[in-house]
N, C-alpha and C positions, 0 to 999 in steps of 0.2 A: 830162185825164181819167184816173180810177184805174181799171184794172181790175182784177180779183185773178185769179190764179195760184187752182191747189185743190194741194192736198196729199196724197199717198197715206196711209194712214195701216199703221201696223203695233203687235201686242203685242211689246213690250221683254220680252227673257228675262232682261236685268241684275238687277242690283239695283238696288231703290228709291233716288230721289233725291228730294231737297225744298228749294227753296230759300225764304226768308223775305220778305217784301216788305213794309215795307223790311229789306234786307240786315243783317245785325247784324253790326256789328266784327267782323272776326274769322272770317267765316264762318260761325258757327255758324247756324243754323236752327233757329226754336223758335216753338213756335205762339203764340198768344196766351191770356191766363189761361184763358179756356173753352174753347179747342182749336176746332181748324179741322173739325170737320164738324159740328158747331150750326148750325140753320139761322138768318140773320142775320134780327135781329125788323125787322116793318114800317117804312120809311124809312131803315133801317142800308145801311151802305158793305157791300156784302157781301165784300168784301177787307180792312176792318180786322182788325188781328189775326188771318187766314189764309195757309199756305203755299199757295203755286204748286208746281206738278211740275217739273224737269226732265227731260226723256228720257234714261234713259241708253241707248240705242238710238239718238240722232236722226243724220242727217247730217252734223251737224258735229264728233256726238263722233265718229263712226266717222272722220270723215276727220283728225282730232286722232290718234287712234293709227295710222291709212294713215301718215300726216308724222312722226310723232313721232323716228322714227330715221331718216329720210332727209334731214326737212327741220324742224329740232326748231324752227324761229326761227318757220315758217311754223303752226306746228303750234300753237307758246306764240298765234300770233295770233288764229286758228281758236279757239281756249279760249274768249276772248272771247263766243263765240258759247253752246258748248257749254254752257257753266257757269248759261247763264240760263233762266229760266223762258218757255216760250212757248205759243202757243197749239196746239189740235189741230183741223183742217178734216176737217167733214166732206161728201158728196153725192155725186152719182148713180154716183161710180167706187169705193160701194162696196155690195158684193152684199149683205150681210145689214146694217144700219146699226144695229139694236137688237142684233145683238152687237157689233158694232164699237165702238159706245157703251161699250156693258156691259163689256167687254174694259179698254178704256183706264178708263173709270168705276172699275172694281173695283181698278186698279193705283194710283188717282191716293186715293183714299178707304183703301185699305187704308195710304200712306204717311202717312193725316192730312190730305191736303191739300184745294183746291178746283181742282175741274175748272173748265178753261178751255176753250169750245168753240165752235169756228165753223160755225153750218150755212148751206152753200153750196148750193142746188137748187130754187131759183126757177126755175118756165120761163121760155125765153126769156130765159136767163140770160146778161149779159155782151154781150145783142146782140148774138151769132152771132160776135166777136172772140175772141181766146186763149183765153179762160176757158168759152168757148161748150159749151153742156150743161143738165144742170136737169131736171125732172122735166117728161114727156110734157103733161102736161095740170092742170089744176088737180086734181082731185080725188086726180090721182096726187101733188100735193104735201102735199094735206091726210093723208092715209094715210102719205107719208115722213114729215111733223114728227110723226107721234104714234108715229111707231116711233121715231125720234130721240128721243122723249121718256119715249120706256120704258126704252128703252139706260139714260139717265139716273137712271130710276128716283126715290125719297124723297130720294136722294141731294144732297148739298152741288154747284151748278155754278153758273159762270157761262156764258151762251150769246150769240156777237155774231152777231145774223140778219143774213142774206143782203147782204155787203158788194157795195155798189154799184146795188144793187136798187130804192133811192128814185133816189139819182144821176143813171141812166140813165131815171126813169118815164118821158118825156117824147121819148126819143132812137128807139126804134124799137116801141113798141108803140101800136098802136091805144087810143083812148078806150076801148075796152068793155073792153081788155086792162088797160091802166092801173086800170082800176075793180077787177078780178080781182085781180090783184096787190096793192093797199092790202087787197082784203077777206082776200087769202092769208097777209099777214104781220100784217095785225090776229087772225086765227085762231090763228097759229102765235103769237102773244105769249100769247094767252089759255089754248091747250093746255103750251106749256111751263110760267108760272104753277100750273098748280093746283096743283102737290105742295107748294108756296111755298115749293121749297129752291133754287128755280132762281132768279135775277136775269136779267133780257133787257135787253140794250143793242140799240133799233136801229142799224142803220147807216147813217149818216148824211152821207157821202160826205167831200168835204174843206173845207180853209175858199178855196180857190181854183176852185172849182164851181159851186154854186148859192149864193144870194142867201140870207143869214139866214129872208128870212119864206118865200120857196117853202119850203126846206128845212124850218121848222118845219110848214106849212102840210100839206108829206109825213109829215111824221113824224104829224101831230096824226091824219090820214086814216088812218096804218098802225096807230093803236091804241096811240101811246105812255105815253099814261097810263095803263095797264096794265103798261106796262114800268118796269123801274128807271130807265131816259135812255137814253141813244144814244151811239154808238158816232163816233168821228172819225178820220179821215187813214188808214184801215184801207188797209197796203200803199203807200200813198203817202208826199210826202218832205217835204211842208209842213212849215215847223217849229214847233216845239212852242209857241214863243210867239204865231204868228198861229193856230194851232190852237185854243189858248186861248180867247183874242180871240172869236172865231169862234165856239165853243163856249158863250161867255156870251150873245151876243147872242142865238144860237139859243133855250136857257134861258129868256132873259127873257122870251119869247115864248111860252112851254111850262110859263110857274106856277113854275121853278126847278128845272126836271127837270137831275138829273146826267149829267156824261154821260165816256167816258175816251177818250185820247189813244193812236192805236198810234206810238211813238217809238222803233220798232225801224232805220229806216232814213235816220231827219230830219235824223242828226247836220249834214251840209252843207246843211239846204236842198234847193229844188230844182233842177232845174239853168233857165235864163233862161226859153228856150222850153216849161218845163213839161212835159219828156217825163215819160211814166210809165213806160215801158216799158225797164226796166234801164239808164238816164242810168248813164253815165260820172260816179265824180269823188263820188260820193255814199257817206256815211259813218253806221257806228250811230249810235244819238240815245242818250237818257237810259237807263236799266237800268231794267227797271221795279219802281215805287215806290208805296207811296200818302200818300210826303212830297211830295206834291204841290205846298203851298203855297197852295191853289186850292181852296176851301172846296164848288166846285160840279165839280172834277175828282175821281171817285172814285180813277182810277189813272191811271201812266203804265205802258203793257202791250207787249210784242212781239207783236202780234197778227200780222200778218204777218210768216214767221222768215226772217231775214236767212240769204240766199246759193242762198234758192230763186228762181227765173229768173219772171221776168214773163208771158215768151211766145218768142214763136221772132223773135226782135227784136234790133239791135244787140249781133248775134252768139252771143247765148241759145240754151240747149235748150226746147223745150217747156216750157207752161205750167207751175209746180209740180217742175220736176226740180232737183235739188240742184244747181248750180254754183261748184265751190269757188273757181275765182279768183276770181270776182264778190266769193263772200265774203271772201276774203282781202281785198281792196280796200274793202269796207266795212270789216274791222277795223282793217286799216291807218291808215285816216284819223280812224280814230274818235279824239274827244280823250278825254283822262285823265278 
């Protein structure tokens, strides 16, 4: 079972970074012919022809210049990490979330790019393990997505709702609760929706989880035909090919809803036993692209950023804290 980590979030005093997806020879970054803050018309990839952000603030850059003179080998591997586009988490560990939005929104749009964003604050979230948190009651969730969605604003975003949220319907909440929750993430689809600049993926747990038709059967309840598709392997190690897989069947199921791949930590697989909680021995996946290859894959995304800790697990810090050997050993193994 997946569960996700949340992520502090901070404003980067750097300068702006942007990178391409897909990557262009060379480095360079360049948007596509109408430029990345067009909002994408009805049925469009909203990632074709859009940059991603990178942080120049994140964890991994800072810890790239921590290394760079002590440990320059450790440091070039760390880059790996640095250099790529990721996603930004947001919920209930942060005090104002429509500026926090607004903050990262205004840094990510003023570089040209598309925000990428994960809201984390479903009650009863995570089933009371690492991740455990979420907003007090429903109505207090209804009032967080639509400050989350002001942060947002007209503005160009993509949003993955509440990773693990379908996953777990079934694992510790009550029927009345479970009813709550499909009507809370069918609401937060439809409030992010209006500005129609937003795309919503839900999240759709992994392909070693639930059952293609439960899963779509959740998705159909949370109001996904409202959404752009759904969201897969968010934080987890499945790899990208049974993710796929997994991902079509769901689809077929769902009228040919799209749906994207987090292949931030796939690169090995998972490990036998299926741990989720910072396995040994596990490497980055793919960089993300949306040369997909996979007509009904809108992207491959680092939605979960490699080298933050799972939980306080197989020798982890807390949920969400930066761990750089962790990540030194994802880059390590990662292939070419």
């Amino acid at each position: 079972m997946a569960r996700r980590p949340y992520v502090l979030s901070w404003v980067a005093s750097a300068a702006l970074l942007c990178a391409c997806i897909p990557r262009p020879q060379g480095g360079a970054a360049e948007m596509g012919a109408q430029g990345s803050a067009a909002s994408p018309a009805p049925g469009e990839n909203p990632f074709t022809g859009a940059r991603l952000f990178v942080d120049p603030a994140s964890s991994a850059r800072r810890q790239v210049e921590a290394w760079r003179g002590s440990r320059p080998d450790d440091a070039a591997m760390i880059e790996k990490i640095a250099r790529e586009p990721q996603s930004f988490w947001f919920g209930d560990w942060n005090q104002d979330v429509t500026a926090d939005v607004d903050a990262r929104m205004s840094e990510i749009a003023a570089a040209g790019a598309l925000g990428l964003f994960v809201a984390y604050d479903i009650p009863h979230r995570d089933c009371g393990n690492h991740s455990a948190g979420g907003a007090s009651a429903a109505e207090a969730y209804k009032a967080w997505i639509r400050k989350f969605a002001r942060g947002i604003g007209g503005r160009r975003a993509v949003v993955i709702l509440e990773p693990d949220a379908l996953g777990l319907l079934k694992d510790c909440l009550t029927p009345e609760q479970q009813e709550e929750r499909l009507g809370l993430l069918a609401d937060a689809v439809t409030v992010l929706g209006q500005s129609g600049a937003v795309s919503v993926y839900i999240d759709a747990g992994n392909a070693k989880w639930q059952p293609p038709p439960v899963m779509a059967e959740r998705l159909r309840a949370a109001g996904v035909e409202k959404a752009r598709g759904f969201a897969l392997n968010v934080s987890n190690f499945v790899t990208t090919e049974e993710s796929v897989a997994y991902g079509k069947q769901i689809s077929t199921l769902l009228s040919g809803k799209p749906f994207i791949v987090d292949t931030s930590r796939n690169g090995n697989g998972p490990t036998k036993e299926l741990q989720w909680c910072n396995p040994d021995g596990r490497a980055l996946g793919k960089s993300p692209t949306t040369e997909t290859g996979e007509p009904l894959v809108d992207a491959y995304l680092w939605i979960k950023l490699p080298g933050e800790s799972d939980g306080a697990c197989n020798g982890g810090p807390r949920a969400g804290e930066w761990w750089p050997e962790y990540a030194l050993g994802l880059s390590q193994r990662a292939k070419p």
